[in-house]
C-alpha positions in Angstrom: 99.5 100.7 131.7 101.0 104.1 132.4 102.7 106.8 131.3 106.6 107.4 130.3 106.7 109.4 133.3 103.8 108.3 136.1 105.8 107.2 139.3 104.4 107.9 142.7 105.9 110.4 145.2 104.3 110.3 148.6 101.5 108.9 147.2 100.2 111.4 144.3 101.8 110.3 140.9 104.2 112.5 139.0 104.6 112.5 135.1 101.5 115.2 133.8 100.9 117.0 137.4 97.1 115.9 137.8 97.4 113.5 140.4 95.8 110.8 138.7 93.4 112.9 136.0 95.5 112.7 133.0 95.3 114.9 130.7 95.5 112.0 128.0 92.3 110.6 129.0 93.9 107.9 131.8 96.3 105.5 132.3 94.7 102.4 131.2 95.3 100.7 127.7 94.0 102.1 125.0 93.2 105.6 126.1 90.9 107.7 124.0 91.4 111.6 124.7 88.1 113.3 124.2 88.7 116.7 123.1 85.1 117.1 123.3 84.4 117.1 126.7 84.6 120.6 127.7 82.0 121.2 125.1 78.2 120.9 126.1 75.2 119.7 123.9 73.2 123.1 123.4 70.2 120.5 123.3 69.7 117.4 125.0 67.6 115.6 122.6 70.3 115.9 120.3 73.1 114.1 122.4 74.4 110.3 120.6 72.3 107.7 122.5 75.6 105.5 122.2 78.3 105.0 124.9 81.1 103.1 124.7 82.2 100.5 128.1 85.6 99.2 128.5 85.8 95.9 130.5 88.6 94.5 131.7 91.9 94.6 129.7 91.6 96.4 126.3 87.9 95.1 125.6 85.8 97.6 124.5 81.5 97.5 123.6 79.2 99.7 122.2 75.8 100.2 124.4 72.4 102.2 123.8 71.5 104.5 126.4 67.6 104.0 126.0 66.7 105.6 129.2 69.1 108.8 128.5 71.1 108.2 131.6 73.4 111.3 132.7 77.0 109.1 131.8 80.2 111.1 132.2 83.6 109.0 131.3 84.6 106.7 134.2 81.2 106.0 135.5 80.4 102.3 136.4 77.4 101.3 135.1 75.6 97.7 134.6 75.0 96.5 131.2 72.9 93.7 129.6 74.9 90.8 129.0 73.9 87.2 128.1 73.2 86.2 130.3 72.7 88.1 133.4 74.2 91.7 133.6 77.9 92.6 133.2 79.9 95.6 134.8 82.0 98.2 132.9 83.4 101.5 133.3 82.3 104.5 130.6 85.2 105.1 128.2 83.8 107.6 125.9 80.7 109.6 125.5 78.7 111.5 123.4 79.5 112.6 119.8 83.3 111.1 119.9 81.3 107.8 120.2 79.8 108.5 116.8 83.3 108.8 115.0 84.7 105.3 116.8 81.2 103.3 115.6 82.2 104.7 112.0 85.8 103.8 112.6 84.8 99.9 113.8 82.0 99.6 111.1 79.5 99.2 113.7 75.9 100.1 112.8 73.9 102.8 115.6 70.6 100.4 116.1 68.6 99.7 118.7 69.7 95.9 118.1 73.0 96.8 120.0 72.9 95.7 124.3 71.6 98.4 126.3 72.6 99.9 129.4 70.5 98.8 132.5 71.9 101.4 135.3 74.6 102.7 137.7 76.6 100.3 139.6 75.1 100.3 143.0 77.4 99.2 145.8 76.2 95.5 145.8 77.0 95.3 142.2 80.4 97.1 142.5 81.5 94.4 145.5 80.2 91.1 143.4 82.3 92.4 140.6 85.7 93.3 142.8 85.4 89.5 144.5 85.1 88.5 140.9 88.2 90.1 139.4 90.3 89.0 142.8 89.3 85.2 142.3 90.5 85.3 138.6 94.3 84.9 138.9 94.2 81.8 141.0 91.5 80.3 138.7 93.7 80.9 136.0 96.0 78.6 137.5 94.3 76.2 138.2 92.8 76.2 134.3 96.5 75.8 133.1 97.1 73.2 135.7 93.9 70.6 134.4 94.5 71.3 131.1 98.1 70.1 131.6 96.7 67.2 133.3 94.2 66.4 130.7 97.3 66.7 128.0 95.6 70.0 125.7 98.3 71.5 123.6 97.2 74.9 124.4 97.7 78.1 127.1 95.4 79.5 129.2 96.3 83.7 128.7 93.4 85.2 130.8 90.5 85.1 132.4 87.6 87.2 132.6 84.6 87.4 135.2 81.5 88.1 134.5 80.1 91.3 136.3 77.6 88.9 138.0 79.5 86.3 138.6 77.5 83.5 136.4 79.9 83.1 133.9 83.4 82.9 133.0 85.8 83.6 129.9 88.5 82.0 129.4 91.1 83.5 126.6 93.9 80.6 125.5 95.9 80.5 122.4 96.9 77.0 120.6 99.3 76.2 117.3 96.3 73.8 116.3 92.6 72.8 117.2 92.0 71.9 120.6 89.1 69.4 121.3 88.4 71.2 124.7 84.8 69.4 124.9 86.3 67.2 128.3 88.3 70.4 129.0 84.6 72.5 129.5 83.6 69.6 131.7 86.4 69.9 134.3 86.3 73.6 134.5 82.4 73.6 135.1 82.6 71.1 137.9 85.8 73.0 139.4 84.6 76.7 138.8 81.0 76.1 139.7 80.0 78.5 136.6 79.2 79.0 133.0 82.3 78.5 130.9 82.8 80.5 127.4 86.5 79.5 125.3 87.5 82.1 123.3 90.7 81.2 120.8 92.8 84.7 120.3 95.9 84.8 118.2 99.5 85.6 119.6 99.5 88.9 119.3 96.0 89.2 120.2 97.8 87.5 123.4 100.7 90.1 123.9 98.3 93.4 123.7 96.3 91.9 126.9 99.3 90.9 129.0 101.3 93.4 127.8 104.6 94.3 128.7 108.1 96.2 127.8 109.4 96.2 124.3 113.2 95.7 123.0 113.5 99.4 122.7 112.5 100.5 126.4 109.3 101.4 125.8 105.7 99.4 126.4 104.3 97.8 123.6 102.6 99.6 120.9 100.0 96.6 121.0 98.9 97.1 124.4 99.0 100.9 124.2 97.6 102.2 121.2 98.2 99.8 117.9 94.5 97.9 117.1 94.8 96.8 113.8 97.4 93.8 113.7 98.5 93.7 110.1 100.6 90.6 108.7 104.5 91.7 108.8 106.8 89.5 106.3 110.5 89.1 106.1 110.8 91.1 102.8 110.4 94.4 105.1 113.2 93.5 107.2 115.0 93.4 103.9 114.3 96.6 102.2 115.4 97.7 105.5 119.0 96.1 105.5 118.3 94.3 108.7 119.7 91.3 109.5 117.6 87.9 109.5 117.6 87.0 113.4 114.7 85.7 114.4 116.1 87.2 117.8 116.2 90.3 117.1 113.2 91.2 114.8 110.7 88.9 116.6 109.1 90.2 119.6 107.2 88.9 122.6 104.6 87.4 121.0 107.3 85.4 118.9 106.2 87.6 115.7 107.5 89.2 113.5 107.5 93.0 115.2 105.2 95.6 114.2 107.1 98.8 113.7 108.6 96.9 110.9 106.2 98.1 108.4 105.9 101.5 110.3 109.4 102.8 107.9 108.7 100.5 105.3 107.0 102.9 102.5 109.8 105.7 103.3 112.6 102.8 102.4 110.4 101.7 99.3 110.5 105.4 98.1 114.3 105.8 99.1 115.3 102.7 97.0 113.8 103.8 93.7 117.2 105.6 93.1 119.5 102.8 93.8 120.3 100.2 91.4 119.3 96.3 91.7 121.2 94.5 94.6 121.6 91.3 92.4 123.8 92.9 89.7 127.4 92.0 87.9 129.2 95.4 86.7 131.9 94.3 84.3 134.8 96.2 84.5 138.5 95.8 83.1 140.3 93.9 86.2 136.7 91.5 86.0 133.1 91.1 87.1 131.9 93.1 90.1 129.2 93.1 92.2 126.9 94.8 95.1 128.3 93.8 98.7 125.6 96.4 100.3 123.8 99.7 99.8 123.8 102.4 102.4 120.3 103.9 102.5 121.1 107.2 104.2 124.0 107.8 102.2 123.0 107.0 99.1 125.9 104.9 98.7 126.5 100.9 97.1 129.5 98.9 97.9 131.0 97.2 95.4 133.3 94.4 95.3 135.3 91.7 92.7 134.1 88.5 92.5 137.6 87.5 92.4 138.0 86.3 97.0 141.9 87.2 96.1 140.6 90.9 95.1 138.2 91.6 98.9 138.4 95.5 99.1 135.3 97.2 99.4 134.9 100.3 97.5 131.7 102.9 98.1 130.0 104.8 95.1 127.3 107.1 95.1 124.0 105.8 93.5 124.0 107.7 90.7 127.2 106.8 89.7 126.9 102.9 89.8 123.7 103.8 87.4 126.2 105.1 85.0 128.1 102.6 85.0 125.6 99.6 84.2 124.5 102.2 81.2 127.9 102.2 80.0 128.2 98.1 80.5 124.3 98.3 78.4 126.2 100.0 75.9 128.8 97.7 75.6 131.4 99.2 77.3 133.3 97.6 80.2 134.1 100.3 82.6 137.3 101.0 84.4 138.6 98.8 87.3 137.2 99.7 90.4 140.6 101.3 91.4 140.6 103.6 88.5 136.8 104.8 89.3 137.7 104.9 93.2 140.4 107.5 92.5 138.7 109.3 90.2 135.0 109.9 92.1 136.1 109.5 95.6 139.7 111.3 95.2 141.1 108.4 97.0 144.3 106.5 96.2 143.2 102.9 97.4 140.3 102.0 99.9 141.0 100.1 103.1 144.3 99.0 101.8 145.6 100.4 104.3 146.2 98.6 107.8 143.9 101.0 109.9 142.9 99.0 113.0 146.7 97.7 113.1 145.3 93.9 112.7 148.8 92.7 111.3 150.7 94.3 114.3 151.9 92.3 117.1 152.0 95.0 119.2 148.6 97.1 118.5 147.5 96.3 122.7 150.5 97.2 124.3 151.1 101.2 124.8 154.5 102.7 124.0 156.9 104.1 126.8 157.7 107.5 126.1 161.3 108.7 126.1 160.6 111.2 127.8 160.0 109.1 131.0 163.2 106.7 130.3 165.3 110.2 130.5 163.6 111.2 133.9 164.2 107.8 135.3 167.6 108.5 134.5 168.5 111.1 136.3 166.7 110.6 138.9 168.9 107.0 139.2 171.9 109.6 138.8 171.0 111.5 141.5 170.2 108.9 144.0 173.7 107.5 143.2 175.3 110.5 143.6 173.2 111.2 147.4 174.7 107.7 148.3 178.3 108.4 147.2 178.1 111.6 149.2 176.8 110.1 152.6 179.6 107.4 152.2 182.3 109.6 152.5 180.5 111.9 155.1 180.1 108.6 157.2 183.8 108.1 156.2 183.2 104.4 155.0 183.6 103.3 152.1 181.6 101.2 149.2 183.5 98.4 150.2 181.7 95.1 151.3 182.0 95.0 155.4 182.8 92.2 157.0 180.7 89.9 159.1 180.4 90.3 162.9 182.4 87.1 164.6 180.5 88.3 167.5 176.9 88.1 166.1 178.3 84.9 164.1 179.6 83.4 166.9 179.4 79.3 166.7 177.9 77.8 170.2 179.8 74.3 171.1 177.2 71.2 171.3 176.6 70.3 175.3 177.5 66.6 175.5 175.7 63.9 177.6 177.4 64.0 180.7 176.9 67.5 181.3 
């Protein structure tokens, strides 16, 4: 991933100015910025013996730094792994690291893996041939278990920092009996093979991608916690019910759903019940929709001869349904529209010109018709005058026997 504004121009990025060093930590998903790190330990016993690696995609691991290694963010370093040894970049050090172990509920013990070394340059080319391989074997895993007739999706694959073993990330509707599955891929792989089931939008945040509203997803940039979304909150937020539209690449429900929800919640403690019947004296009435921002509900008769809309403010529909709890049948919706809006009659009026036949075509002005006119007077009055300059007149002339001459047929014997 990147950032809104990270293009490359001859061959240094633009967007923050640091050629690569951003100042929000990096590029990569899930970026941690460590407002820490121009700040030194004034002892170094003292320093967090915890580090946190990043792997591949958006996976991140907690490691103990028993032999007090010298780790600065973005080092590659070797890690215990089961088994053999895996390959990860630092993503955060020192005591930031303390903070995120507290935020994941992860214990500090010396049960965590530990960190073996630095990458040498073996290590770092074993682990570049790795990652290069893992595209095509990801097509190939989709391919036999196609073949083999699995109900499921291979997303991603991951290598192994050493090589010996392989994870393969796939998501599936329902359970997957993948035991003939592990066969195949062992015998075609040559290499440990480790399924791991994620859910959809577990699926989206490592692929990632673009979102409906032009931006990347929040999933794959910064969103961790994947809470359940329900229709309801599309609702409350007078949305319309399209799966198209409020679903989103993972074929969810989306995410920033629920980001507004809690400021609609509060917002609709003024308005009255969306379900109700407001008797009035022309008949029953009731809520077409309410207009959040401006505290407005439209009402309606339930009468389809009667379908004008009329808007009241919030507080004013709550008066009414105390006057109807009272007893009282309030005015028609006329009456109560002229009287709190100041308006005569809503959207009686034709505005958009439906009932007019000619609402596309544009009126000639009269102007124009006047100015053709004279300037037809004044051509005709040019032609009279050349006609009697010539000294013909505006009578029809009379064919040319000449030009018109008839030729005789030639006969045979000629």
């Amino acid at each position: 991933m990147a950032c809104s504004g990270c293009s490359t121009e001859n061959g240094l990025p633009k967007g923050c100015r640091n050629n690569g060093a951003c100042a929000s930590g990096s590029c990569e998903k899930l970026p941690v910025f460590d407002w820490l790190a121009n700040m030194s330990q004034p002892v170094d016993i003292l320093k967090f013996p915890y580090v946190e690696v990043k792997f591949k995609n958006d996976r991140k691991e907690f490691y103990y730094n028993i032999d007090n290694l010298p780790l600065v963010v973005g080092d590659v370093i070797a890690v215990e792994a089961n088994p053999g040894h895996d390959i990860g970049r630092v993503s955060l050090s020192g005591e930031l690291v303390r903070s995120q172990m507290k935020h994941r509920k992860v214990k500090p013990s010396e049960a965590l893996p530990k960190i073996y070394r630095k990458a040498n340059q073996k290590d770092i080319d074993v682990w570049q041939a790795c990652r290069e391989k893992e595209h095509q074997m990801m097509l190939d895993a989709r391919r036999i278990a196609r073949e083999i007739g699995l109900e499921m999706k291979i997303s991603d694959v991951e290598y192994q920092g050493d090589g010996s073993k392989a994870t393969f990330y796939y998501t599936s509707e329902t359970r997957v009996d993948f035991r003939q599955l592990i066969r195949e891929y062992a015998s075609a792989f040559r290499c440990r093979i480790e399924m791991r089931q994620i859910g959809f939008r577990q699926e989206a945040s490592k692929l990632g991608g673009i979102g409906s509203c032009g931006r990347e997803l929040c999933c794959s940039t910064w969103l961790t916690d994947f809470r359940s979304v329900s229709t309801s909150a599309a609702r409350y937020q007078q949305l319309s019910i399209n799966p198209q539209k409020i679903a989103g690449q993972c074929g969810k429900l989306k995410c920033c759903l629920n980001y507004e929800l809690d400021s609609y919640l509060d917002a609709l403690k003024d308005f009255p019940r969306t379900d109700l019947l407001l008797e009035t004296e022309k008949g029953k009435a009731y809520c077409v929709k309410i207009d959040v921002f401006k505290k407005e509900v439209w009402l309606a008769y339930q009468d389809p001869r009667l379908s004008t809309w009329y808007s009241f403010k919030a507080d004013k529909v709550q008066k009414f349904l105390a006057e109807n709890k009272a007893g009282k049948p309030t005015k028609s919706l006329e009456d109560l529209n002229q009287e709190y809006n100041e308006v005569a009659s809503s959207f009686n009026k034709d505005i958009i010109e439906e009932n007019s036949l000619q609402r596309f075509e544009t009126p000639k002005s009269k102007r124009r018709r006047k100015r053709n006119k004279n300037t037809y007077s004044k051509n005709k009055n040019k032609s009279s005058d050349k006609t009697k300059t010539d000294g013909t007149t505006n009578a029809k002339r009379k064919p040319n026997k000449k030009r018109y001459k008839k030729t005789k047929p030639k006969k045979k014997g000629d």
